[in-house]
KEKE-3310 file (N, C-alpha, C; in steps of 0.2 Angstrom, whole numbers, plus 5000, padded with zeros to 4 digits):
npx = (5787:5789:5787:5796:5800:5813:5824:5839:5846:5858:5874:5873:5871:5884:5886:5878:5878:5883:5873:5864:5863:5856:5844:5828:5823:5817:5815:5814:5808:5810:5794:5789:5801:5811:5811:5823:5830:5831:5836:5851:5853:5855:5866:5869:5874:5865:5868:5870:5860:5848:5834:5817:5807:5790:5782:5780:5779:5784:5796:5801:5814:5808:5796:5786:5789:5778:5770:5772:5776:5786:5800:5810:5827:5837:5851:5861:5854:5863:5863:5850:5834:5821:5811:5792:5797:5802:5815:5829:5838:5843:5858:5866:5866:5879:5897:5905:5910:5923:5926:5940:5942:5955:5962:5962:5972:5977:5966:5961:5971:5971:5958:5962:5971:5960:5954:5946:5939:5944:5947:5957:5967:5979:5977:5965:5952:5938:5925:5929:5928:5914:5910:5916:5910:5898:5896:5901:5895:5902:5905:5905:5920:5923:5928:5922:5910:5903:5905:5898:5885:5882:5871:5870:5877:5873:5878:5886:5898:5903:5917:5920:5929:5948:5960:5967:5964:5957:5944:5942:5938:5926:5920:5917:5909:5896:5896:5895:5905:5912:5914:5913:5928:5943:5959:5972:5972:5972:5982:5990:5996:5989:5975:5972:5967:5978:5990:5991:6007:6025:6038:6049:6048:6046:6060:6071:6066:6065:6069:6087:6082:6068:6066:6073:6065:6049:6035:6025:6019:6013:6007:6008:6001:6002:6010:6021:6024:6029:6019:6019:6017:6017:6022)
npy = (4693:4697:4691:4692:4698:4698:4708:4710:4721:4722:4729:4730:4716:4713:4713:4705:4686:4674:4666:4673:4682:4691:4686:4683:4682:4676:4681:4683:4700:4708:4715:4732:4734:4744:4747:4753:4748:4733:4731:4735:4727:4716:4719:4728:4744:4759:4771:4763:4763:4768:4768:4761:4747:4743:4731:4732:4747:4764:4768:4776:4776:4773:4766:4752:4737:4724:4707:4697:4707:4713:4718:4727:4733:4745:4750:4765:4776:4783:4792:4790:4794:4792:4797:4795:4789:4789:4795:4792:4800:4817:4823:4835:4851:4857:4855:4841:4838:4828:4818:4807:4791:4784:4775:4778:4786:4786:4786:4798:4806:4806:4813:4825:4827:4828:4838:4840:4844:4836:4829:4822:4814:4803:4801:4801:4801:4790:4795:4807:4809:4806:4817:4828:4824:4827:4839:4848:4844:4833:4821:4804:4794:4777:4760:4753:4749:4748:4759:4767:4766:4772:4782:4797:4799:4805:4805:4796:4785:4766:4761:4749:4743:4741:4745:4764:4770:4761:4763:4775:4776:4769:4778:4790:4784:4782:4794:4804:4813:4815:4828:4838:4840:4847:4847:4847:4858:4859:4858:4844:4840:4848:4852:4864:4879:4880:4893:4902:4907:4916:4911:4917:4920:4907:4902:4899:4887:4877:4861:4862:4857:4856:4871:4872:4868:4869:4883:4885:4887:4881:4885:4881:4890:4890:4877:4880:4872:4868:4868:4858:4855:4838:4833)
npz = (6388:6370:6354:6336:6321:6312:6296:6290:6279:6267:6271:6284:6289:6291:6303:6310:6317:6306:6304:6302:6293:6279:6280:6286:6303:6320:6336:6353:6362:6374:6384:6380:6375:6364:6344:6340:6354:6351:6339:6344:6353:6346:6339:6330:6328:6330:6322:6310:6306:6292:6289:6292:6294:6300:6300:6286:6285:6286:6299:6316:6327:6340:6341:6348:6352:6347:6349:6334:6324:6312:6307:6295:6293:6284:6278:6274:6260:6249:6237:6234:6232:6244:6247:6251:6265:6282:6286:6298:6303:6301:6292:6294:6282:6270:6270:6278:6294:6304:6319:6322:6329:6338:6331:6319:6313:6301:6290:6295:6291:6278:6275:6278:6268:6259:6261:6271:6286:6301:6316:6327:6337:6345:6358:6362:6374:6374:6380:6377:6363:6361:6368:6358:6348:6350:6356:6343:6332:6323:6312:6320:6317:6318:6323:6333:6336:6350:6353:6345:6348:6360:6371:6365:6353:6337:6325:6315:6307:6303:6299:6289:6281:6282:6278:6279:6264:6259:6267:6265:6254:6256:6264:6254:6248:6256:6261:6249:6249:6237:6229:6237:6239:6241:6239:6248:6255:6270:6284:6285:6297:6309:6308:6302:6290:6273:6271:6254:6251:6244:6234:6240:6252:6262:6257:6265:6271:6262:6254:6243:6231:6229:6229:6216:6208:6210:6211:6217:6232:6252:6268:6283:6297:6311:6314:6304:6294:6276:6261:6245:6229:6227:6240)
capx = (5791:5786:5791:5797:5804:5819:5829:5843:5849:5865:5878:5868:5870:5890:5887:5876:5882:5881:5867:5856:5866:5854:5840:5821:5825:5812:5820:5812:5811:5808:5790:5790:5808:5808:5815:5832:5835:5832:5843:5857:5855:5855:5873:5869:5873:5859:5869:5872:5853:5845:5826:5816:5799:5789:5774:5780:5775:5790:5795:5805:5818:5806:5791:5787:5788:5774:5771:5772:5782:5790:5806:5817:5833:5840:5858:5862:5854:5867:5863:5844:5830:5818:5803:5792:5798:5805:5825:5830:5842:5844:5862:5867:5869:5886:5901:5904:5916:5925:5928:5941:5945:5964:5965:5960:5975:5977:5961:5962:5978:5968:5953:5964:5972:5955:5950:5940:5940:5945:5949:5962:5972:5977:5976:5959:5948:5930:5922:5931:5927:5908:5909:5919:5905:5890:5894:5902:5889:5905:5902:5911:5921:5926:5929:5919:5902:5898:5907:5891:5879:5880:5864:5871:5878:5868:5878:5892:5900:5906:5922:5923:5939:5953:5965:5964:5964:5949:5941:5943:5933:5919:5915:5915:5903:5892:5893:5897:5911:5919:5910:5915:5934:5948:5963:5980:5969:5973:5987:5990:5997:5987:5970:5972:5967:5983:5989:5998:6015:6027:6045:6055:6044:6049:6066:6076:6064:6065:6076:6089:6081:6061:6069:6075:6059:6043:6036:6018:6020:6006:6009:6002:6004:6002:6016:6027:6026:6027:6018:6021:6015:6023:6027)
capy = (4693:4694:4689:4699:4695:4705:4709:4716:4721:4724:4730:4728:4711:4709:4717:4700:4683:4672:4661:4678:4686:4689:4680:4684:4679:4679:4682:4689:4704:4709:4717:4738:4737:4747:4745:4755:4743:4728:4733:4739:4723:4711:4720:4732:4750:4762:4776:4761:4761:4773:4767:4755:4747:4739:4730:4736:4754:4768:4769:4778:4769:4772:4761:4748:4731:4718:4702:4696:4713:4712:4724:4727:4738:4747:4755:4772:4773:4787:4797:4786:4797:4785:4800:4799:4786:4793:4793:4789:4805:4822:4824:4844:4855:4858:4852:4837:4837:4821:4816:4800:4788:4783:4768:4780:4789:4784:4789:4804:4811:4807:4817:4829:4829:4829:4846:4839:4844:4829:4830:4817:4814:4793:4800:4804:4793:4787:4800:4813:4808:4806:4825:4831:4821:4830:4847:4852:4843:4832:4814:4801:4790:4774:4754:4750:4746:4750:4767:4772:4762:4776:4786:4802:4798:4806:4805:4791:4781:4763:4757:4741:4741:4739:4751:4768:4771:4758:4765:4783:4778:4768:4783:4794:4783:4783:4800:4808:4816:4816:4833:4843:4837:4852:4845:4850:4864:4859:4855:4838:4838:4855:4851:4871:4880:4882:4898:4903:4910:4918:4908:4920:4918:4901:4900:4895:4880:4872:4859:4865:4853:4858:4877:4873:4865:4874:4889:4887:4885:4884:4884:4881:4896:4886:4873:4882:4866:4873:4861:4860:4848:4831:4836)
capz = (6381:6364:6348:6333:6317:6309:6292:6291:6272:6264:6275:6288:6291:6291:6310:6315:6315:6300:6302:6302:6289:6272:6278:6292:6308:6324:6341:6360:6363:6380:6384:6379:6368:6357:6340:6343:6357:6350:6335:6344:6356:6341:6337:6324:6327:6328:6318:6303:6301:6289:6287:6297:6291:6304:6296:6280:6284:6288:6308:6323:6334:6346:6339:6353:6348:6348:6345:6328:6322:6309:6309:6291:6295:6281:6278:6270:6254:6248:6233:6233:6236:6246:6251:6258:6269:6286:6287:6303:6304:6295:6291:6292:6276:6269:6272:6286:6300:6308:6321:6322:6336:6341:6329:6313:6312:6292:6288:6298:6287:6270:6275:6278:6263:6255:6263:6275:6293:6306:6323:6327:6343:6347:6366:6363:6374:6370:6380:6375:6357:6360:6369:6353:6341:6352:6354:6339:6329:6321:6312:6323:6314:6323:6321:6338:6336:6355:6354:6342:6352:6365:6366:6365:6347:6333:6318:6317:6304:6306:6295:6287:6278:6287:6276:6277:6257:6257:6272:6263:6247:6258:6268:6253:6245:6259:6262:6242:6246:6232:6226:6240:6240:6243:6242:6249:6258:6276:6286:6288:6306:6313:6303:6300:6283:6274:6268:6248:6251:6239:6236:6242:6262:6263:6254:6268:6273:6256:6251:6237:6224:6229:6226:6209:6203:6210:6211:6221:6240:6255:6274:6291:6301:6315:6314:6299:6288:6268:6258:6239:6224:6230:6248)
cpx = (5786:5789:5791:5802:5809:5824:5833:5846:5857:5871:5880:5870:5880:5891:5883:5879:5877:5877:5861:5858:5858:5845:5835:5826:5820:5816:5813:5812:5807:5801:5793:5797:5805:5813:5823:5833:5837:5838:5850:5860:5856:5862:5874:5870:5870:5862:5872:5865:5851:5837:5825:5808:5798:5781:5774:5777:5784:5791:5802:5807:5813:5799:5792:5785:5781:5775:5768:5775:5786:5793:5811:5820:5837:5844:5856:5860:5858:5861:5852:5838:5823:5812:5797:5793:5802:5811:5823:5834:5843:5850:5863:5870:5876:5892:5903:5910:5917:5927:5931:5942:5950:5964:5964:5965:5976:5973:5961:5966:5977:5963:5955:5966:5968:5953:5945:5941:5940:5947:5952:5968:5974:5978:5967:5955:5942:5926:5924:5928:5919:5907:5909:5910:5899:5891:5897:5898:5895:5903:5908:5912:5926:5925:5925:5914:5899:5900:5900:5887:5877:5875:5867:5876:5875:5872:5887:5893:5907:5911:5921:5929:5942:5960:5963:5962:5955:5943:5939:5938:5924:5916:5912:5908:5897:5890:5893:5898:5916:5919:5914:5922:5937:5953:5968:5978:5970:5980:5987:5991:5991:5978:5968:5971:5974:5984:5993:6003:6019:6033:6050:6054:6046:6055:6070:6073:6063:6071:6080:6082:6073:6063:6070:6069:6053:6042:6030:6021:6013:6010:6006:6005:6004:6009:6021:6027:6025:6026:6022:6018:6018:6023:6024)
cpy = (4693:4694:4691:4695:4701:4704:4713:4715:4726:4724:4730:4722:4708:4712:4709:4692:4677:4669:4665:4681:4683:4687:4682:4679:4680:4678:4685:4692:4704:4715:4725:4740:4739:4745:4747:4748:4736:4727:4730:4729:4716:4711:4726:4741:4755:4768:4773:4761:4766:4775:4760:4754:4742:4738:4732:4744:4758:4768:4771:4771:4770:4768:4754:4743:4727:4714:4702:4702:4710:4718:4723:4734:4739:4749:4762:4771:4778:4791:4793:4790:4791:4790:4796:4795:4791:4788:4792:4797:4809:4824:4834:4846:4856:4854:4848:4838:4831:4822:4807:4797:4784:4778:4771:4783:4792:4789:4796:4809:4812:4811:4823:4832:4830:4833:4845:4840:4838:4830:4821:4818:4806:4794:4804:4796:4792:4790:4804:4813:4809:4814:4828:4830:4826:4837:4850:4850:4837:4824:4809:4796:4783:4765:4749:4750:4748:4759:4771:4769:4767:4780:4793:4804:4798:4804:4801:4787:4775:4761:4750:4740:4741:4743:4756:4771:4768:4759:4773:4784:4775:4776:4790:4791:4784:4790:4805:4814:4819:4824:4838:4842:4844:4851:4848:4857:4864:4856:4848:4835:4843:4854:4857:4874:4882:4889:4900:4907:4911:4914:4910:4922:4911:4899:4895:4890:4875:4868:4861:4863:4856:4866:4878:4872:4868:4880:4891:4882:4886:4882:4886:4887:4894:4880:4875:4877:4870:4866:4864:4853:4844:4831:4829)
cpz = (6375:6358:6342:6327:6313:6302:6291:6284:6271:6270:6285:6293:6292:6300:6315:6312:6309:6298:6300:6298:6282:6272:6287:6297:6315:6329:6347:6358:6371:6380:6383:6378:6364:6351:6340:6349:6355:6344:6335:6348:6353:6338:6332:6327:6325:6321:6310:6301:6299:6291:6290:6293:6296:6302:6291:6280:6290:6297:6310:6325:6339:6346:6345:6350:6349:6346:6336:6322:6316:6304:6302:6293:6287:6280:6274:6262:6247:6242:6230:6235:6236:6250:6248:6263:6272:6287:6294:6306:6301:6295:6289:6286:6276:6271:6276:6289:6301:6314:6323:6327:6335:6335:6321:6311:6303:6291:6288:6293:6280:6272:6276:6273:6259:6257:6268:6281:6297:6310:6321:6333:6344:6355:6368:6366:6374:6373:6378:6367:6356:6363:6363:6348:6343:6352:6348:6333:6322:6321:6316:6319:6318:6318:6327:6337:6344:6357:6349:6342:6356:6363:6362:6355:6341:6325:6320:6310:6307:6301:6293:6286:6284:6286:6274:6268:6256:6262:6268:6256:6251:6261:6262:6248:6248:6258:6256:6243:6241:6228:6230:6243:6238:6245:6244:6251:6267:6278:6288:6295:6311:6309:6300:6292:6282:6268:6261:6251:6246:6242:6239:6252:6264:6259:6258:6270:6269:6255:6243:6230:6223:6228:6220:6204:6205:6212:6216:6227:6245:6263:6279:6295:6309:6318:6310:6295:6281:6265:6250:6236:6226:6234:6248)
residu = (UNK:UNK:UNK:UNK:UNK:UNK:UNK:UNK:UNK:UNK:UNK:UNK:UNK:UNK:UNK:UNK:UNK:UNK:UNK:UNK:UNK:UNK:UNK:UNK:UNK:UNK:UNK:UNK:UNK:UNK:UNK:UNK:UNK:UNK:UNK:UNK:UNK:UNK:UNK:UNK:UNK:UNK:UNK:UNK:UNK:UNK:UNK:UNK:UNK:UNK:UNK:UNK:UNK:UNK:UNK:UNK:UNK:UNK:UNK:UNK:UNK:UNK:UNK:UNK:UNK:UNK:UNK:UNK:UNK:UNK:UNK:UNK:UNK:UNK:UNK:UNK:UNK:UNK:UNK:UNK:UNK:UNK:UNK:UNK:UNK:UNK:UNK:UNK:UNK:UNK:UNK:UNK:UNK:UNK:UNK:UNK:UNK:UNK:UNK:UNK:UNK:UNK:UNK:UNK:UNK:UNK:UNK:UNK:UNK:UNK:UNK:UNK:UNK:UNK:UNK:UNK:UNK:UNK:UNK:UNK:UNK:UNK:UNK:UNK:UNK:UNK:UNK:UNK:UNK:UNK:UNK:UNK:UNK:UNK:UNK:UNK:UNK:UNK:UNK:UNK:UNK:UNK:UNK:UNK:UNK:UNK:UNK:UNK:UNK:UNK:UNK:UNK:UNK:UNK:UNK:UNK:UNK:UNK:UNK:UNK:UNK:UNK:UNK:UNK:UNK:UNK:UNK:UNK:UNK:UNK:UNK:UNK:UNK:UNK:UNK:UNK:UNK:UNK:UNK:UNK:UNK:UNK:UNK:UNK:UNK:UNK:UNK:UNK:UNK:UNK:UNK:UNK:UNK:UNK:UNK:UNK:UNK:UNK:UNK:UNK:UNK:UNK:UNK:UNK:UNK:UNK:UNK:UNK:UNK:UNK:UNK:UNK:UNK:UNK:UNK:UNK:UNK:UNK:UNK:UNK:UNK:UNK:UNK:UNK:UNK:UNK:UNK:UNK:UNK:UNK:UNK)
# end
C-alpha cells in the first residue's frame, strides 16, 4: 500500500462525504492504482473530473500513484481557458447530442425544446444507454454516479438538481449551451426536426380557437403532431 493525499474542488466534493468535503485528505491506495481508480473509488466520477495535478504538475488518469502523491481533482472549468494544462477529455466540435437515462424524462422534453438532440426512452436500461453513449458519440446524461463510472463512458454529465428546469440551466452552464439553442425546432415526443406548414395543411388538426389566432405552424412528419407558438 501507499499513501496519497487528495483535493477535490468545487463540485467536486458534494460527490464525497462531508468530512472530506472542501478540505486535503490522505487515504491508501493500493500498490499500481492509478489516479482514475482511486477517484472513482473515493466516489467521484471519472467523467465529473476536468484536470488533475499530481505534484502540482498537469496529469492523465492513468498516472500511477506513489507514496506521498499529492492528487487535486478539478471539475469543468466551462468557458475558462486553463492551457497548457492537460484536460482530461476533448469534447467534439459542434453541436452536442444526449443521451438521458429513464429518471430524466423532464429534462429530456426541455432539451428538446431547446433544439437539442436527446434520446429518451424510461424503458432504456443502463447498458443500453451506455451502448447508445459509445457508439453514436452522445453525452450521457444521468443521476447515477456508477452509471458513468463504467469504463466505456467517455463523455457524461452527472446532474445535481433535482428539477428538471434547474437540471436544464446547470448543464447549459456547464456545457454553454445557451449559444447554440433552437427552439421549437424538434419534436418533443419523436426527437425529429420539425417541418414549417401552411394553415390550410393542418386546418383540420387545429383547435377552432388556435385557427382564429395564428398563422405560423410546424410539424413532425413522424407522429403528425402541429406545433404552434404556445402549443
Amino acid at each position: 500500500m501507499v499513501s496519497a493525499t487528495f483535493r477535490f474542488y468545487d463540485g467536486l466534493g458534494d460527490f464525497l462525504p462531508r468530512a472530506r468535503r472542501g478540505r486535503e485528505f490522505s487515504t491508501s491506495c493500493a500498490r499500481e492504482a492509478t489516479v482514475k481508480h482511486m477517484i472513482e473509488a473515493l466516489g467521484v466520477p471519472h467523467t465529473e473530473v476536468e484536470l488533475v495535478l499530481v505534484n502540482g504538475e498537469s496529469s492523465g488518469f492513468g498516472h500511477l500513484l506513489r507514496e506521498g502523491d499529492r492528487v487535486a481533482a478539478y471539475p469543468s472549468f466551462g468557458a475558462i481557458d486553463v492551457a497548457p494544462l492537460q484536460r482530461l477529455r476533448t469534447w467534439p466540435e459542434g453541436r452536442q447530442r444526449f443521451v438521458a437515462d429513464a429518471h430524466l424524462g423532464g429534462l429530456a422534453r426541455l432539451l428538446r425544446m431547446a433544439g437539442y438532440d436527446t434520446l429518451y426512452d424510461n424503458h432504456y436500461h443502463d447498458d443500453e444507454i451506455e451502448r447508445i453513449a459509445r457508439e453514436q458519440g452522445r453525452v450521457l446524461l444521468t443521476r447515477d454516479r456508477d452509471l458513468l463510472k463504467r469504463r466505456t463512458v467517455e463523455l457524461g454529465c452527472y446532474l445535481h438538481a433535482l428539477e428538471p428546469s434547474a437540471q436544464l440551466r446547470e448543464l447549459v452552464a456547464r456545457l454553454r449551451l445557451g449559444a447554440g439553442m433552437r427552439p421549437f425546432s424538434l419534436c418533443l415526443h419523436c426527437n425529429l426536426p420539425l417541418r414549417a406548414v401552411a394553415k390550410a395543411e393542418v386546418r383540420d388538426r387545429l383547435p377552432p380557437r388556435v385557427a382564429d389566432t395564428h398563422e405560423e405552424f410546424t410539424t413532425c412528419e413522424a407522429c403528425n403532431r402541429v406545433y404552434w407558438k404556445g402549443s
